[in-house]
VOGU-3710 file (C-alpha; in Angstrom, 3 decimals, decimal comma):
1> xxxxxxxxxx> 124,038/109,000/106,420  126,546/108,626/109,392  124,039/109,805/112,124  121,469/106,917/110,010  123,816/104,178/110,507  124,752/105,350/114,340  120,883/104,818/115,014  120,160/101,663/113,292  123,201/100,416/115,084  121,391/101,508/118,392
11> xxxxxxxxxx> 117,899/100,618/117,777  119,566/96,991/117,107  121,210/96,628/120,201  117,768/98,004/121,844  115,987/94,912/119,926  118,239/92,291/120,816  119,605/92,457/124,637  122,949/91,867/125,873  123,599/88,204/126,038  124,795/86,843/129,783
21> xxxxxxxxxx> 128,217/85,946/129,907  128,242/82,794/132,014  131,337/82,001/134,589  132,181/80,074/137,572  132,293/81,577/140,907  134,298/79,618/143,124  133,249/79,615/146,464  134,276/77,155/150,291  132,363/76,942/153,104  133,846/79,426/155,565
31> xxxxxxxxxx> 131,122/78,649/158,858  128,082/76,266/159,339  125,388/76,498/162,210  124,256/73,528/163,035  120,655/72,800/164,243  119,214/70,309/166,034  118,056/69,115/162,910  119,269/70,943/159,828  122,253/73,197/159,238  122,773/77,050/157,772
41> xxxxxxxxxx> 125,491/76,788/155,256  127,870/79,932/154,752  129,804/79,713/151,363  132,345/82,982/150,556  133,762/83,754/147,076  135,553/86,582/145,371  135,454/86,852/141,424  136,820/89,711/138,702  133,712/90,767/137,181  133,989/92,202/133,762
51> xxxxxxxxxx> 131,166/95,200/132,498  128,099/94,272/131,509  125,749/91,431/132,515  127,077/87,827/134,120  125,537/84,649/135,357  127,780/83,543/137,927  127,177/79,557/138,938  128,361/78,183/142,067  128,438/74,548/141,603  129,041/71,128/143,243
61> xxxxxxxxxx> 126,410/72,347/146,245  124,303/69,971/148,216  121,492/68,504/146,370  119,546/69,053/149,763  119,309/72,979/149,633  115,899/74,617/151,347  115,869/77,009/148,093  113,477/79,341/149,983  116,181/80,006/152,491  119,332/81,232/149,806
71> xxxxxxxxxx> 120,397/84,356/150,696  123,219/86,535/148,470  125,201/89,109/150,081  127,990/90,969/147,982  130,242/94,145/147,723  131,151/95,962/144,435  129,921/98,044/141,755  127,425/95,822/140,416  123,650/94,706/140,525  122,232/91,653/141,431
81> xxxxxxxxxx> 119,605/90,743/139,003  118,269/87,509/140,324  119,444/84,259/142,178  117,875/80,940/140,958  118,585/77,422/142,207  118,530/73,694/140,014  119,796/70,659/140,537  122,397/69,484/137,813  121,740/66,024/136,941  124,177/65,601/134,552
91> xxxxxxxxxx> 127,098/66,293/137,227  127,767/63,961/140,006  129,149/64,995/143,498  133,246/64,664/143,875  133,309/61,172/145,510  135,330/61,204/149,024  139,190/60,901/148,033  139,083/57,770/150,902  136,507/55,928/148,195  139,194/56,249/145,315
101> xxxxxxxxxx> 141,703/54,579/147,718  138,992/51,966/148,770  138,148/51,175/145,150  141,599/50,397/144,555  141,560/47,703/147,427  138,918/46,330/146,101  140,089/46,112/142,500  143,595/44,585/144,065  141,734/41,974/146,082  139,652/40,963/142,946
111> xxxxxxxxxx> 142,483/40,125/141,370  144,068/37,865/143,714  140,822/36,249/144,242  141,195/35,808/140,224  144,359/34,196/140,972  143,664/32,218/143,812  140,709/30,789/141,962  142,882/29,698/138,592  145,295/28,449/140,833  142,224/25,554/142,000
121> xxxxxxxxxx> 141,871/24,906/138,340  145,205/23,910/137,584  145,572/22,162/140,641  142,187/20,237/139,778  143,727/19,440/136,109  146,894/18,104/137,785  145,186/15,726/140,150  142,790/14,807/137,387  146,471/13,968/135,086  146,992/11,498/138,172
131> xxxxxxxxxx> 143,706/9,789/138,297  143,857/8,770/134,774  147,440/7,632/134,879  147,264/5,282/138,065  146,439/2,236/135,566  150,456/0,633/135,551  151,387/-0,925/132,529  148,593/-0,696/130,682  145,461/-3,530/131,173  147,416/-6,779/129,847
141> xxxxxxxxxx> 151,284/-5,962/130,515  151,572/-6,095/134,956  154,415/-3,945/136,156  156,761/-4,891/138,331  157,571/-4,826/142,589  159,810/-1,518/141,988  157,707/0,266/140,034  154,640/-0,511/142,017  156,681/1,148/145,149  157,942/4,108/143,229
151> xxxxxxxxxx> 154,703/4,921/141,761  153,388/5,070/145,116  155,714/7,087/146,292  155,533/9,504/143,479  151,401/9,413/143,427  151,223/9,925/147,305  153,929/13,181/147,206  152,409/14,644/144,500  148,668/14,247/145,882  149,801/15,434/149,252
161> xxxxxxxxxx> 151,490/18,404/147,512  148,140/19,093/145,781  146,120/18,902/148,479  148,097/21,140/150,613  148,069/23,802/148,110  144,158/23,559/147,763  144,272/24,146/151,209  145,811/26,939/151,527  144,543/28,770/148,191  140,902/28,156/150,014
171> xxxxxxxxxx> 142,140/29,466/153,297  143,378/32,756/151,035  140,337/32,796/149,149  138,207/33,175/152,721  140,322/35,803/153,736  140,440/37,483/150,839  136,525/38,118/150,428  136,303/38,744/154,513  138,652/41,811/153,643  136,295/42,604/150,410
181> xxxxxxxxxx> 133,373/42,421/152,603  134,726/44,630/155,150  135,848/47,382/152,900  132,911/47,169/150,877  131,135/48,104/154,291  133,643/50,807/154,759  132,586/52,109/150,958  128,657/52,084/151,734  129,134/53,934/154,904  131,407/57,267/152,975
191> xxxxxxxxxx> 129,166/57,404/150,022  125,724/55,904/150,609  123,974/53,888/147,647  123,689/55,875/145,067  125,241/59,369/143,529  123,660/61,903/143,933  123,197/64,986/141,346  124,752/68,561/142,151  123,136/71,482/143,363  123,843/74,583/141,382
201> xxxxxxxxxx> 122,625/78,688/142,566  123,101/80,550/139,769  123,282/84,673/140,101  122,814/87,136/137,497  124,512/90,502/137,649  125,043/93,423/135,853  128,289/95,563/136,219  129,081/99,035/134,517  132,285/98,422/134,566  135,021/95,640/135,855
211> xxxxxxxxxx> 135,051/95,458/139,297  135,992/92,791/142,183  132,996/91,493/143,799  132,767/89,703/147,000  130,184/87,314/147,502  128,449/85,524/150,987  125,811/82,833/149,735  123,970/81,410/152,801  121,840/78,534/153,061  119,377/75,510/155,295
221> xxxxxxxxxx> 120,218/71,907/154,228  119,102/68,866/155,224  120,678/65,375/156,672  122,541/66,964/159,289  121,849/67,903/162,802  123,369/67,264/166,285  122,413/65,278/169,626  123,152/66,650/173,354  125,663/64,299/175,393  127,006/64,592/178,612
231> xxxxxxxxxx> 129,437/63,231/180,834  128,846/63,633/184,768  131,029/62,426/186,892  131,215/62,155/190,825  134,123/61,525/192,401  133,040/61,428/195,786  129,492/62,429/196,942  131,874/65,427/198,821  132,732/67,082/196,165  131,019/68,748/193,164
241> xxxxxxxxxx> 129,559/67,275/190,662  131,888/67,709/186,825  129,530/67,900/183,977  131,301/67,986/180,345  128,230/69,299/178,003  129,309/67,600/174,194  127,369/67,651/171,188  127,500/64,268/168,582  127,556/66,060/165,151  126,533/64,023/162,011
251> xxxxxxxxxx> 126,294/65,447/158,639  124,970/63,618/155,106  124,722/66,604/153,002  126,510/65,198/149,761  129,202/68,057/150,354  132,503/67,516/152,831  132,967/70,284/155,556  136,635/71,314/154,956  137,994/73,818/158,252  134,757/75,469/158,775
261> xxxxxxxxxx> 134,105/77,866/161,806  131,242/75,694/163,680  128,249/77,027/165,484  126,139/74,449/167,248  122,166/75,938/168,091  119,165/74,228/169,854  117,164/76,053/167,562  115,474/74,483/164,955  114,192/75,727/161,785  111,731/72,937/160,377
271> xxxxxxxxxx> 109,547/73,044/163,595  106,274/75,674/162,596  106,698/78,951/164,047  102,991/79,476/164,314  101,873/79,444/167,913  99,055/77,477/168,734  95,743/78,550/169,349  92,704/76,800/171,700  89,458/75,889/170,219  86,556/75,621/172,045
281> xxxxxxxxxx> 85,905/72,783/174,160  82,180/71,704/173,902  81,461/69,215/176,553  78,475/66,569/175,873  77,759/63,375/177,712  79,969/60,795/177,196  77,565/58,121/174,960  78,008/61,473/172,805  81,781/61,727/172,703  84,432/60,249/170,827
291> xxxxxxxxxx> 87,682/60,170/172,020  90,504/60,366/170,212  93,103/57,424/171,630  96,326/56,332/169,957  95,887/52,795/168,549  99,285/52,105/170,060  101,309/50,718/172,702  102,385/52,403/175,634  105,762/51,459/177,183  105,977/50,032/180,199
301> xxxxxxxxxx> 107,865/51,985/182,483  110,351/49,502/183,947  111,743/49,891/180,316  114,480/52,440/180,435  116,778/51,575/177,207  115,596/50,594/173,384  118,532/49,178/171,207  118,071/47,292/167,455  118,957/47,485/164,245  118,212/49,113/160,874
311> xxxxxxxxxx> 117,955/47,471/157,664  117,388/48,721/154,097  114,979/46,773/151,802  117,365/43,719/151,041  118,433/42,889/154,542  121,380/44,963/154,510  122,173/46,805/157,283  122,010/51,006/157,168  124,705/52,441/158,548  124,435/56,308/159,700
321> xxxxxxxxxx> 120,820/56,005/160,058  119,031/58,862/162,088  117,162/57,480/165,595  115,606/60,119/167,628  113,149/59,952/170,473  110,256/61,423/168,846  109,346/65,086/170,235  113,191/65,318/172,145  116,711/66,129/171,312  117,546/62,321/172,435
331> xxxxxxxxxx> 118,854/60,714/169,690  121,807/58,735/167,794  122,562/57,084/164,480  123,213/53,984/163,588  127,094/52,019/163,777  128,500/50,267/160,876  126,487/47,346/161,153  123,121/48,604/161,319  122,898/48,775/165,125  121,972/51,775/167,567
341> xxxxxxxxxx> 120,829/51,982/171,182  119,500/54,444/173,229  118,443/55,588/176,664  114,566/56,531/177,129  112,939/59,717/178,623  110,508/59,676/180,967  106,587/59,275/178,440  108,710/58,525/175,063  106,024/56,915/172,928  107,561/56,931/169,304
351> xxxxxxxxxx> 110,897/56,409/167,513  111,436/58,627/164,350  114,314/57,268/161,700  115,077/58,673/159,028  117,978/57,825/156,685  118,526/59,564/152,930  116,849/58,471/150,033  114,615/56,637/152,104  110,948/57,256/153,515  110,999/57,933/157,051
361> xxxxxxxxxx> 109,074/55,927/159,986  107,338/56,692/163,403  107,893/53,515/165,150  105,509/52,799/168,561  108,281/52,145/171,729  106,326/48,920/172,444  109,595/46,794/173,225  113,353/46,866/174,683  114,644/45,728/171,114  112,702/47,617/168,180
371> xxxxxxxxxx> 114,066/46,416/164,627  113,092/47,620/161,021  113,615/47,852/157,648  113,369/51,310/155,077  111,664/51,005/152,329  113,623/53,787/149,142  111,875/56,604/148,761  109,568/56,621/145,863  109,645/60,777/145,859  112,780/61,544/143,764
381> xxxxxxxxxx> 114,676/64,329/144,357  112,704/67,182/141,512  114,365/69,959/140,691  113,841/73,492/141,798  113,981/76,869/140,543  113,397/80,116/142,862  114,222/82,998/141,405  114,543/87,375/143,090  114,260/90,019/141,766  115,943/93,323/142,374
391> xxxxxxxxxx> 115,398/96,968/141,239  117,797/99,189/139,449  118,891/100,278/142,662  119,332/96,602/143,803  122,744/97,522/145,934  121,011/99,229/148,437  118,314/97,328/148,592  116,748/94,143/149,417  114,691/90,969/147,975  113,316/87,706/148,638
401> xxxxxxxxxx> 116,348/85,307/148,366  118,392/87,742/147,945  120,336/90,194/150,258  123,021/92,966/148,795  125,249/94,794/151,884  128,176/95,131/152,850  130,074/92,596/155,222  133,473/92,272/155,924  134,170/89,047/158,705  137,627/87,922/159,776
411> xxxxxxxxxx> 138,567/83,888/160,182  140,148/83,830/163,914  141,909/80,256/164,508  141,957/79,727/168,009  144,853/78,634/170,212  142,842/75,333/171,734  139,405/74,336/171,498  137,042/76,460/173,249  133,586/77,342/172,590  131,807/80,374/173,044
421> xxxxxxxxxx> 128,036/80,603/174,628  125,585/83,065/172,539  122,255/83,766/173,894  120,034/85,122/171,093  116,628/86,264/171,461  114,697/82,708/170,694  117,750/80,323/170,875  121,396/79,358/172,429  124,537/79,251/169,598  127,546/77,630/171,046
431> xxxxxxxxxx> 130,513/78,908/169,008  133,479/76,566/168,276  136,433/78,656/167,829  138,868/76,085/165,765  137,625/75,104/162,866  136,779/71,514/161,965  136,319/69,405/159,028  133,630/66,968/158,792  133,461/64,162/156,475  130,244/63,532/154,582
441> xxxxxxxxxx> 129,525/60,120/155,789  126,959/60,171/158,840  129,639/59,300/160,889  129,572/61,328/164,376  131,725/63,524/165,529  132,105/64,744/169,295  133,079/68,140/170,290  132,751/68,919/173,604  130,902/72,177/174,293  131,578/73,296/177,720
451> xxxxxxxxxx> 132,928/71,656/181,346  131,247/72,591/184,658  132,214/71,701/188,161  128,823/72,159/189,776  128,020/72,464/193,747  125,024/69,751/194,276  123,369/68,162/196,871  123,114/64,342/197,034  120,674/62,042/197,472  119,681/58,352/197,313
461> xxxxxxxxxx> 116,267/57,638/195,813  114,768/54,773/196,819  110,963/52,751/195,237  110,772/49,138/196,729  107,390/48,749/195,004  109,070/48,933/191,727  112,274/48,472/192,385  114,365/46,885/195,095  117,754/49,375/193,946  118,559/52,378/195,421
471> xxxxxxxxxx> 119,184/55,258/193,092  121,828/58,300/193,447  120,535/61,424/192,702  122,466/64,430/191,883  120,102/67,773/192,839  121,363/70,861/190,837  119,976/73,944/192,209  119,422/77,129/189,262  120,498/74,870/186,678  119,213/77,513/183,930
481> xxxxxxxxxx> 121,887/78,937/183,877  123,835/76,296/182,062  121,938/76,311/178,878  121,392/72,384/178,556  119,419/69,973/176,429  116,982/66,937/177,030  119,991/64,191/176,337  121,625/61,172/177,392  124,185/61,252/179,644  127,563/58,605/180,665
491> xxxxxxxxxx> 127,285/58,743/184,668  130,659/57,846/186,174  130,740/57,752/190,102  134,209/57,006/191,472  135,730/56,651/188,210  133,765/54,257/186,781  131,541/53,834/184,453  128,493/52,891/186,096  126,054/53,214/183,158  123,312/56,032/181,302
501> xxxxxxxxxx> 121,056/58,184/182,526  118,565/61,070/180,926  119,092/64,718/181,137  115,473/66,037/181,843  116,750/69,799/180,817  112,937/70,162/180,007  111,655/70,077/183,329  110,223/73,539/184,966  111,560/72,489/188,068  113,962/75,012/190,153
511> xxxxxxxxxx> 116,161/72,217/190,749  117,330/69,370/188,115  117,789/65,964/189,406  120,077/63,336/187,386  119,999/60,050/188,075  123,634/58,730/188,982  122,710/55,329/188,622  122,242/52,284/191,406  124,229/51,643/194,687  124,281/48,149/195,804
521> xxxxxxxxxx> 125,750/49,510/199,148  122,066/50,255/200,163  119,632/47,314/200,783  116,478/47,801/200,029  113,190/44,867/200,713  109,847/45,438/201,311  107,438/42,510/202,032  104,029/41,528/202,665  102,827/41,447/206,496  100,371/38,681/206,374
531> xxxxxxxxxx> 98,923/39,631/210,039  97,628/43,011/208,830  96,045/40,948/205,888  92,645/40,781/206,976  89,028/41,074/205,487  85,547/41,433/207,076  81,797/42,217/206,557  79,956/44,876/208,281  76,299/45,472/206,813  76,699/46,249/203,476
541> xxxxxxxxxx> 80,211/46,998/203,184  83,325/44,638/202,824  86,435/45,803/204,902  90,068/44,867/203,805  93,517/45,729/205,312  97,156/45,601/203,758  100,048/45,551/205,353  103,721/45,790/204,217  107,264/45,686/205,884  110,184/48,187/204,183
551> xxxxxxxxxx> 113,467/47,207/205,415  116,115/50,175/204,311  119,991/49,336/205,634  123,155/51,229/204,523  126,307/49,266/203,961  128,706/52,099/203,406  131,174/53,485/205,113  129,443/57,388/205,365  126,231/59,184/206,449  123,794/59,062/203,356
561> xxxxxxxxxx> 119,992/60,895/203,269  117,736/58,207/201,574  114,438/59,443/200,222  111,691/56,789/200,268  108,646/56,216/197,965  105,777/54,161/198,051  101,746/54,669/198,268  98,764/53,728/199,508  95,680/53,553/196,622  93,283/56,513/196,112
571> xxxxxxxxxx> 89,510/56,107/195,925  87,954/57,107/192,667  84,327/56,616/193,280  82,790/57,896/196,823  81,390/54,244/197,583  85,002/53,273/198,164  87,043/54,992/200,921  90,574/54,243/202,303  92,245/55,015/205,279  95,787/55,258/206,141
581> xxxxxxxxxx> 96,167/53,356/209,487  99,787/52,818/210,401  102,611/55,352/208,274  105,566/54,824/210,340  106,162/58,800/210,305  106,106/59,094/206,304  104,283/62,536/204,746  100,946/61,033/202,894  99,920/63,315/199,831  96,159/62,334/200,254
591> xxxxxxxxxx> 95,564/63,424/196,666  98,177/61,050/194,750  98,102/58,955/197,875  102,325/59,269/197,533  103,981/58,007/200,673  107,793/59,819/201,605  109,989/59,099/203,763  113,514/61,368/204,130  115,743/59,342/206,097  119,342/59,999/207,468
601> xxxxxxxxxx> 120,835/56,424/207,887  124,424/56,314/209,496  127,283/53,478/208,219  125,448/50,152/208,667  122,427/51,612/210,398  119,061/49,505/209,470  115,837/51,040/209,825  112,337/49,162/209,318  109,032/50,972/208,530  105,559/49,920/208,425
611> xxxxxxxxxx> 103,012/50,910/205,841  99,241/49,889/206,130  95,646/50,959/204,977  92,150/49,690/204,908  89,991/50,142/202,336  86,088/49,502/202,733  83,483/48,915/199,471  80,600/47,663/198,785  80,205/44,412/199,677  79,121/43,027/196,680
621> xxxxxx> 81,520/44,626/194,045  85,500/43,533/193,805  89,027/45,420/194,227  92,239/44,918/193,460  94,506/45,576/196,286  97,568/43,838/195,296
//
């Protein structure tokens, strides 16, 4: 009977499965790698798991977790059943503790304003008590010469001492809601518009008996990212060139970044890994072809910096807003009040801002001063489950989502703030090796990467056509070997701050040449020679020559090497042809029709070239030669 009761006992627990006991597992971010657009989050945990089966949540994530990228790594004498990930709607993200404080401003200034605005009313009711008493003696009794003068008296000090007091209760009142406004600014900037649910990863387990498990939970989130700066400086164009390689880190993931090991990548993880491929290019006749041409602007390219502002849907300005250069790593978000601006690349076409909760835009660079507004984004946030599986032998073993080995890592805290440079097979890591916290507020945060003192040869750069400046132009020879990014760059020659440049890091040049900016020591003019001006007809064929005077003078003090552009035009059909007549020495390319001249001009020394062509066409068609 004994044995009958052991197996109905058994055969119930068979029937019915162990229920999962559900607990917390407490975990901080220990190290985040951040991309140039997106970061890999690394969360650690420990927990005392008791035997048999567990859901373990990890709560208060980021509500912007890529759930195909969690990963689970953990230690102990357990399984790992699965790993799913929700958001939690019902729980809010911890607000910044700087909001609490903030809040408590606000509630203190409210109440003064309360004050200050009762404080009218009574003195309103007083002067009104005045008005109706001003009536002496009533309408038949007059009052005398003595109380006519003392009621005067007493009227004007008591109006004067209202209408002082009104004064200066308005005055408070105006400061008052300027300091309301201001922190109320401060507010929207920490925490954004709205709250924003939780992100939960839950992991089921199943232990044989009670162990300690260690836990790594890894994953990509969104709204965070980081822009290449640089500061080069030139003391002296005898000495190397000092270029301090920083990164501006911003972060809007929901979740503060409290002492966390930081790794900064120029990889990044939302571009397609699939390489292209070529299709085949069937050529037709062109009354058969349609081409396929952008509908917008092109930028003119005497514009060199965009600036502007970013609004949301009411006319308030968006701070922490995302600008980037589309198809670069130039890029910078948006101050307190709205604004941003940035230095352009050479063929940027598009703007692309982005900003949480709102729908992103490609905006056409068709102006110096680009301004818009976001419109919310009508795609809430849905939530998402993704769940792995693992076999009965799960701990060696591993699944999609989900990865159970051993690790064992060690926090070092370095000494000062140095950064380590990690070359991996498809990108660059540079390792900060003091930790940092980073505030969940879009704000940006500079670290500086790595200092160079690089040997570079100098040159001035000189375009009259286009411009009458001369340029300084820093040549760095086998510049690979420094790892950088397309980014702006603060150019200070002689200690000063003599403006922005761009870092072309993408060129497949040998040699990388920065712009240092314009020298007014060096005159530059180049004019129009009306004597070699001249036009003529010879059978069928019109004959035209242009003539132009470049007039190149250094003011300073040293030796410089000037480098001079200009051109002569290039026939496209053969009915027009054009001959170079008088080049002053310069190196024609005849195929872009690019005119150089390298010239070594000592302190004060003026030199004067000529440049002139003729150009011959049909006499009955027109060119433009201007």
């Amino acid at each position: 009977m004994k044995f009958l009761t052991l197996l109905t006992l058994f055969l119930a627990q068979q029937a019915f499965p162990q229920p999962f006991t559900e607990r917390e597992l407490k975990t901080s971010i220990t190290e985040v790698t951040v991309y140039v657009e997106g970061g890999l989050i690394t969360r650690t945990g420990t927990l005392n798991i008791p035997p048999g089966k567990s859901l373990l949540k990890i709560k208060s994530l980021s509500p912007y977790i890529d759930e195909k990228s969690i990963q689970v790594k953990a230690t102990g004498d357990f399984t790992v059943l699965s790993v799913n990930h929700q958001l939690n709607y019902l729980s809010k993200l911890k607000k910044d503790v700087k909001i609490d404080s903030l809040l408590d401003e606000i509630e203190s200034l409210e109440y003064q304003l309360s004050t200050a605005s009762s404080r009218l009313q009574v003195l309103a009711e007083k002067q009104s008590l005045l008005d109706e008493n001003k009536n002496l003696g009533g309408e038949t009794a007059g009052a005398s010469l003595t109380q006519i003068k003392q009621a005067i008296v007493f009227y004007d000090q008591e109006l004067t001492a209202i209408k002082a007091e009104e004064i200066k209760v308005n005055r408070q009142i105006r400061e008052l809601h300027q300091q309301k406004d201001q922190i109320e600014k401060e507010i929207a900037a920490v925490q954004g518009k709205e709250d924003l649910p939780t992100g939960e990863i839950d992991v089921r387990i199943d232990a044989p008996a009670r162990t300690l498990g260690t836990f790594q939970i890894t994953y990509l989130v969104a709204n965070t990212g980081w822009f290449p700066k640089y500061d080069v400086r030139v003391s002296t164009v005898e000495k190397p060139l000092e270029l301090t390689y920083k990164a501006d880190v911003y972060q809007n993931t929901g979740v503060n970044w409290e002492n966390a090991r930081l790794k900064l990548s120029n990889g990044n993880p939302n571009q397609s890994g699939v390489a292209p491929e070529l299709e085949t290019w069937y050529l037709n006749y062109a009354r058969n072809t349609i081409l396929n041409r952008t509908t917008y602007g092109t930028l003119s390219s005497a514009v060199r910096n965009v600036s502007g502002r970013i609004l949301d849907e009411t006319g308030e300005p968006l701070p922490g807003v995302n600008v980037i250069v589309k198809g670069t790593t130039v890029g910078t978000v948006t101050d307190l009040d709205g604004y941003y601006s940035l230095t352009l690349p050479n063929g940027a076409t598009h703007l692309s801002v982005s900003f949480i909760g709102y729908a992103s835009k490609e905006l056409p660079i068709t102006s110096t001063t680009i301004n818009t507004r976001l419109e919310p984004d009508v795609q809430q946030l849905q939530e998402v489950v993704v769940t792995g599986y693992a076999s009965a032998n799960a701990l060696q073993g591993r699944t999609s989502g989900i990865t159970i080995r051993g690790t064992s890592s060690l926090k070092r805290e370095a000494d000062i703030i140095t950064t380590r440079t990690i070359e991996n097979q498809t990108t660059v890591e540079f390792e900060v090796d003091e930790p940092y916290s980073i505030k969940s507020n879009g704000d940006k945060l500079s670290v500086d990467l790595n200092s160079y003192e690089i040997e570079t040869v100098y040159e001035y750069y000189a375009v009259p056509k286009l411009d009458k400046d001369a340029f300084l132009i820093a040549r760095i020879i086998n510049w690979d070997q420094y790892n950088l990014l397309e980014g702006e760059a603060n150019l200070y020659f002689e200690d000063t701050y003599v403006g922005r440049s761009i870092l072309d890091a993408r060129s497949l040049d040998d040699t990388l040449n920065i712009s240092l900016g314009r020298d007014k020591s060096i005159v530059i003019g180049r004019e129009k020679v009306d004597e070699y001006s001249k036009r003529r007809t010879i059978g069928g064929n019109k004959i035209e020559s242009r003539g132009f005077k470049i007039i190149a003078r250094n003011k300073k003090s040293q030796q410089i090497k000037l480098t001079l552009f200009d051109q002569i035009p290039v026939a496209a059909i053969s009915e027009i042809s054009v001959s170079p007549e008088q080049l002053s020495g310069g190196s024609l390319n005849e195929k872009t029709g690019e005119v150089t001249w390298e010239l070594m001009l000592q302190p004060q020394q003026q030199k004067g070239l000529q440049l002139s062509y003729e150009v011959k066409y049909p006499k009955y068609e027109k060119v433009n030669l201007e």
